[in-house]
Each structure stands twice: as structure tokens, then as C-alpha cells.
N, C-alpha and C positions, 0 to 999 in steps of 0.2 A: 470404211475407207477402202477396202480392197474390194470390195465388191463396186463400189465407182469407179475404180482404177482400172478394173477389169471392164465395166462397159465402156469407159474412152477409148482403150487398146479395141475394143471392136467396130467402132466408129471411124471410118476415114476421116484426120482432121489437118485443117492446115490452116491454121491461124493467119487473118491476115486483115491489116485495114482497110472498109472500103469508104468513098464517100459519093453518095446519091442521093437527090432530091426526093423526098422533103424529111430527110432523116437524119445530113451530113454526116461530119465522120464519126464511125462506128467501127466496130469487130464482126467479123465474120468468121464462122470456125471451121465450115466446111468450105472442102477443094469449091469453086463456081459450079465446077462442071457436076457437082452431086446431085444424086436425086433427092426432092425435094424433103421426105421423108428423113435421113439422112442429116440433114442441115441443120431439123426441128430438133433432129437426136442430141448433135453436137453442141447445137446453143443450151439446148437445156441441160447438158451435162459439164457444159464448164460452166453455165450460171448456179449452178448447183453443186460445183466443185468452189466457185467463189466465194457462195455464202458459206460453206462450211468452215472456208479459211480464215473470212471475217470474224464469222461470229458462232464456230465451233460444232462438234457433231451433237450438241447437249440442246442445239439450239431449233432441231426439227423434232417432229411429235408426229403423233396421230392425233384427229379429233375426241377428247373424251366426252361428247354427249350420244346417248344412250342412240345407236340403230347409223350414226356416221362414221364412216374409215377414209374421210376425206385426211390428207395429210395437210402441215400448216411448218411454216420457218415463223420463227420467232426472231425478229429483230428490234423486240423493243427492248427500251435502257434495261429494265426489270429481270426480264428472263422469264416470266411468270405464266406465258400463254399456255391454254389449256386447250383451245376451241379453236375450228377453223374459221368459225366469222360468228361477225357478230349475233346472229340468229340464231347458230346453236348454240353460244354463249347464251342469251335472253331465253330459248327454249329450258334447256335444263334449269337455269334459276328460277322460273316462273316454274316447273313442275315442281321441285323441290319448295318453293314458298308456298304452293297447295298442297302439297305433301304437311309439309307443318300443323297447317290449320288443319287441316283434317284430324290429327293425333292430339 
């Protein structure tokens, strides 16, 4: 939590609604006048501040299949995710059920 708190304080933001075609109304979190780099920083850090407050800091991970550090939010009912997608999911189950047969 403090280390996201610390990258919004270094993000110019200013929240505000816009509405433009073919998106209508939305959030915008940087100043217009940002560079656009800056903008990407903003939205992804208050979408990333909003999942946390939905659905808590328990609810982001790293990927646990073997050689990925993809990161992954967890917002299903469960809580149970382990894998960024579905591929490194089916990857390690199918190693681990040759793993088996072979022992």
C-alpha cells in the first residue's frame, strides 16, 4: 500500500470526467495537458489502486508456473488463482500429469 501511494504522489493527477466518442463518459486521471506516457502511469495506477480496494492486497500474485513472473489480479468469487492465464495453468498441469506417469 505505501509503495502505491508513493508512485500516485509522483504521478501528476487530476481526476476528471470526460465524455468522447466512441467511449462516452469515462475517468480520466491525468491533467489533458500530460504527456502521454504520464496518463498510462495514472490510469493504471488508480485501476490498480481500485482493485486493491475491491478485492484487497491478497487478491494480486505472481504467476506460479515454472520460468513466468507475469503478475495476475484475482477477481474471481474463490480467491483461488494461481496463474496468469490460462496456458500457464494447462502448461504446468500437463507437466506435472507426465510427471506422474513417468514415477
Amino acid at each position: 500500500m505505501a509503495l502505491l501511494n508513493g508512485l500516485m504522489l509522483q504521478v501528476p493527477m487530476h481526476p476528471h470526467l470526460a465524455d468522447h466518442e466512441p467511449h462516452g463518459l469515462h475517468m480520466h486521471y491525468a491533467p489533458p495537458s500530460s504527456r502521454l506516457p504520464d496518463r498510462f502511469r495514472a490510469t493504471t495506477l488508480m485501476n490498480l489502486a481500485e482493485l486493491i480496494v475491491e478485492h484487497g492486497l491478497t487478491r494480486t500474485g505472481v504467476c506460479a508456473a515454472d520460468g513466468c513472473d507475469r503478475v495476475y489480479a484475482d477477481t474471481s468469487r474463490a480467491g483461488r488463482r494461481r496463474f496468469c492465464s490460462e496456458s500457464c495453468a494447462n502448461r504446468t498441469n500437463v507437466a506435472a500429469f507426465r510427471a506422474r506417469r513417468r514415477s
